[in-house]
C-alpha positions in Angstrom: 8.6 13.5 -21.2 11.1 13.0 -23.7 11.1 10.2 -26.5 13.9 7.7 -27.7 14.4 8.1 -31.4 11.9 5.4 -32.5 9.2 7.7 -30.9 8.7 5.6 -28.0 8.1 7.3 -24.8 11.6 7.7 -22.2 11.5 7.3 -18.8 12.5 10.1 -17.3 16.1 10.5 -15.0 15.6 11.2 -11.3 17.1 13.7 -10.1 20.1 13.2 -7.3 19.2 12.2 -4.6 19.2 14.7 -1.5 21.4 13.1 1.2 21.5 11.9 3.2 19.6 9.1 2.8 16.8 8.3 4.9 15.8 4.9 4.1 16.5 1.9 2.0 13.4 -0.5 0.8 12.1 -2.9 -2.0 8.8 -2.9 -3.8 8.0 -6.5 -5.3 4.9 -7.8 -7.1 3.3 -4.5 -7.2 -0.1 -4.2 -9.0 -1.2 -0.8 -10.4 -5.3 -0.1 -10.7 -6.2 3.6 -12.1 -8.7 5.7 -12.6 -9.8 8.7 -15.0 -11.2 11.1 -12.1 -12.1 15.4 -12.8 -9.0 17.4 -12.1 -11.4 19.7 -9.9 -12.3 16.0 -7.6 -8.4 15.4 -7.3 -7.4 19.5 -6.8 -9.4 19.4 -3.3 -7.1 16.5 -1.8 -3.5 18.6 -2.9 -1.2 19.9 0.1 -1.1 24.1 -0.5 1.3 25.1 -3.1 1.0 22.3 -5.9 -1.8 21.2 -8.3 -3.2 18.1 -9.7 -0.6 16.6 -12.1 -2.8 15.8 -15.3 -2.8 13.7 -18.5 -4.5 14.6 -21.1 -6.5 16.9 -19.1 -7.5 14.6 -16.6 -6.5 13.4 -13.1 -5.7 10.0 -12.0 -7.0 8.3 -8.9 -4.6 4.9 -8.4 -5.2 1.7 -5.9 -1.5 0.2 -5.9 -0.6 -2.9 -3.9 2.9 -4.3 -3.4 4.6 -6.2 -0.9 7.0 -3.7 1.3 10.7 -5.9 1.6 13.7 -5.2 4.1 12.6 -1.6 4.7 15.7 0.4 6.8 16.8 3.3 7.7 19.4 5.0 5.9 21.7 2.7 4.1 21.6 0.1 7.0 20.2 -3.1 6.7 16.3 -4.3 6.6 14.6 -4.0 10.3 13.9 -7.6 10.6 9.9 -8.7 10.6 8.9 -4.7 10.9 10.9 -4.2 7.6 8.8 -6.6 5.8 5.0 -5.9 4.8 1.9 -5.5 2.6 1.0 -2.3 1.8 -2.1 -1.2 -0.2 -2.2 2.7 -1.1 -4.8 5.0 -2.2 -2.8 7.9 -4.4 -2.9 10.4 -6.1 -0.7 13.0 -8.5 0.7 16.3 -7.8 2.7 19.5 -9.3 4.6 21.8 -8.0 5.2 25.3 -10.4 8.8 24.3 -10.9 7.4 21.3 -12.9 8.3 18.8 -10.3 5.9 15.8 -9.9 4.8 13.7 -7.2 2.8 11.7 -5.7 0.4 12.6 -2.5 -1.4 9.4 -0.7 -5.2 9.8 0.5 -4.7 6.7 2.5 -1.6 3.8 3.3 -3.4 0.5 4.7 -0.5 -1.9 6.4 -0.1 -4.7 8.8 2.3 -3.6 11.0 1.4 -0.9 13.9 4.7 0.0 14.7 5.1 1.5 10.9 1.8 2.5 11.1 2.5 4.8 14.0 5.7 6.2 13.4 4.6 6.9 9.8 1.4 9.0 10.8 4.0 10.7 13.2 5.6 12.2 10.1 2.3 13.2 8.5 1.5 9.4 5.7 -2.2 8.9 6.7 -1.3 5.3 7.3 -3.9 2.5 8.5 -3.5 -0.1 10.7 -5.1 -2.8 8.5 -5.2 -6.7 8.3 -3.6 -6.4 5.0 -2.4 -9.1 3.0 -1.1 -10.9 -0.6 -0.8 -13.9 -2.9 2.6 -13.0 -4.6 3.0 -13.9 -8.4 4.0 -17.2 -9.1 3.9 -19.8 -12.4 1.9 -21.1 -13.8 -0.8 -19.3 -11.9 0.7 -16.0 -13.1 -2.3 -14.1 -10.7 -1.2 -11.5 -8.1 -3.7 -10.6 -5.3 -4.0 -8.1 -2.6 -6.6 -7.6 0.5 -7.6 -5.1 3.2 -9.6 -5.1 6.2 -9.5 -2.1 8.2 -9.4 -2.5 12.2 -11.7 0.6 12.2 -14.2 1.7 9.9 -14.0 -1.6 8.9 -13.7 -0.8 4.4 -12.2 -3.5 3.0 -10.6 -3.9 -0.6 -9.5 -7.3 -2.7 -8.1 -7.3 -6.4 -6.7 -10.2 -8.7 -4.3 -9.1 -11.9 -3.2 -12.0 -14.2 0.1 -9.9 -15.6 1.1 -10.7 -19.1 4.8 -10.9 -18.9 5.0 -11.0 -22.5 3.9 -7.6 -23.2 5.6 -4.6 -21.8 4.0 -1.4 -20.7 6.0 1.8 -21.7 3.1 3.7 -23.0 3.1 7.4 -22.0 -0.1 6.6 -19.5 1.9 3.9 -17.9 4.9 6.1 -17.7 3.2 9.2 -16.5 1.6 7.2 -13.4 4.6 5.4 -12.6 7.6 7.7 -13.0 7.1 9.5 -9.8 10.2 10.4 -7.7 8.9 11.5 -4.6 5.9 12.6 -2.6 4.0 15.5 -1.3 2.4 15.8 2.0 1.6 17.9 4.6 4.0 18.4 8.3 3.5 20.5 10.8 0.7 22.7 8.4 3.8 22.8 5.7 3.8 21.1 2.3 6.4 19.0 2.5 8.2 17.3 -0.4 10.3 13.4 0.0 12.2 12.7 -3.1 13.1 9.3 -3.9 15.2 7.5 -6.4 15.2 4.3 -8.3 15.5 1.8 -11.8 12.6 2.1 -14.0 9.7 0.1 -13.0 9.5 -2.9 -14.9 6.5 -2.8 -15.9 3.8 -5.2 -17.7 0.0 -5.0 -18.5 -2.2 -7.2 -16.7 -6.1 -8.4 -16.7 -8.3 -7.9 -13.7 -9.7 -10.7 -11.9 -11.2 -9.3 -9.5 -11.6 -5.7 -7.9 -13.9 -5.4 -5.1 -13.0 -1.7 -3.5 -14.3 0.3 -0.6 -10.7 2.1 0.4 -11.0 4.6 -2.5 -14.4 5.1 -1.5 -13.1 5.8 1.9 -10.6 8.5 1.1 -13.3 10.9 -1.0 -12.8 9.7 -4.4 -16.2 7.8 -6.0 -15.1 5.8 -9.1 -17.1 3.9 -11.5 -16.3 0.6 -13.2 -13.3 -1.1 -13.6 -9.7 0.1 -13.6 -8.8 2.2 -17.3 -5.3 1.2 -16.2 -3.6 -1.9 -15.1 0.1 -2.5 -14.3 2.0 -5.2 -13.2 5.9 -5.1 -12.2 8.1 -7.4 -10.5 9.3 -4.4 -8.2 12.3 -2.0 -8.0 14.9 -0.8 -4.9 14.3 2.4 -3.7 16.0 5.0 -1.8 14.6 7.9 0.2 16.7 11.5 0.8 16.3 14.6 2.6 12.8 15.9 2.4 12.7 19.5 1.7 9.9 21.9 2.3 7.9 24.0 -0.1 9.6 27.2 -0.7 12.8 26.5 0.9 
């Protein structure tokens, strides 16, 4: 990670974007809750051929909610009603040897079965959920998110007041937010989806309220509240051609 020349941390560049691209979506009000796990707890959950992605020496076990806007395919325009969505995620980081980072998701809990469908068709461990959220607004300034599974029936609800006053660009927040693209696993192959946008935006926030059983469900036990927790407005993101491991 490099530094501007007050010392503060950079976020990094992306790198181009492999075209063509595959999709075009916003993130808004997105809440990030994190948690110190053992590198050895996250290295069991990584696709073959990349590691845990650590800081300062630990892995990071995240519960992220945001509210899924005018999702398309390639540069058209949103898919109206199936386009729009919440989405709660269970995530964590990965390596690859080259150095590039990403992201692999234990779980992707959404409202729409459609998605939900066609996204587990690709290999994203997505759940048909009754997922839902109470976007940030003034003067309330709180930002909520809620599952209930269909199945299996875990459930998860958290409140964030964000302070819009005070940034986040420590190298924590940067390290668990500046991710351009995500691991998984197709057809028994690791299989990595770059994507590219604007830094996040990004602000610290007090929980509420954090009532959790998806992390639970995925594998990962976590005790306590959250050491981390982001808010941003959102960003625009863009998704290119997914390459696979060793290519």
């Amino acid at each position: 990670m490099t530094q501007h020349e007050n010392g503060a941390p950079r976020w990094p560049l992306p790198e181009e974007l492999p075209l063509p691209v595959i999709m075009d979506q916003s993130w808004i009000d997105a809440v990030f809750l994190h948690w110190r796990i053992p590198e050895p707890v996250a290295a069991r959950f990584m696709p073959r051929g990349v590691q845990p992605d650590t800081f300062d020496g630990n892995s990071w076990a995240g519960l992220i909610g945001f509210r899924m806007k005018e999702a398309g395919i390639g540069r058209g325009p949103g898919i109206p009603h199936l386009g729009s969505f919440t989405e709660v995620n269970v995530r964590l980081y990965s390596r690859e040897p080259d150095g590039t980072r990403g992201v692999v998701f234990l779980s992707l809990d959404a409202n729409r079965l459609p998605v939900v469908l066609a996204a587990r068709a690709a290999g994203l461990p997505y759940v048909w959920s009754r997922a839902g959220s109470e976007p940030h607004s003034a003067p309330a300034r709180v930002t909520s998110y809620s599952v209930r599974r269909f199945r299996q029936g875990a459930r998860s609800i958290f409140r964030v007041a964000p302070d819009l006053s005070t940034s986040a660009e420590n190298p924590l927040s940067i390290h668990l937010t500046a991710r351009f693209g995500l691991h998984s696993t197709f057809m028994g192959r690791t299989v990595y989806i770059p994507n590219t946008h604007e830094p996040w935006p990004l602000y610290v926030a007090d929980v509420l309220e954090v009532e959790d059983g998806l992390l639970g469900a995925a594998g990962i036990e976590v005790v306590g509240p959250p050491e981390s927790v982001l808010y941003s407005p959102g960003v625009r993101t863009q998704f290119g051609r997914p390459r696979f491991l060793g290519q």
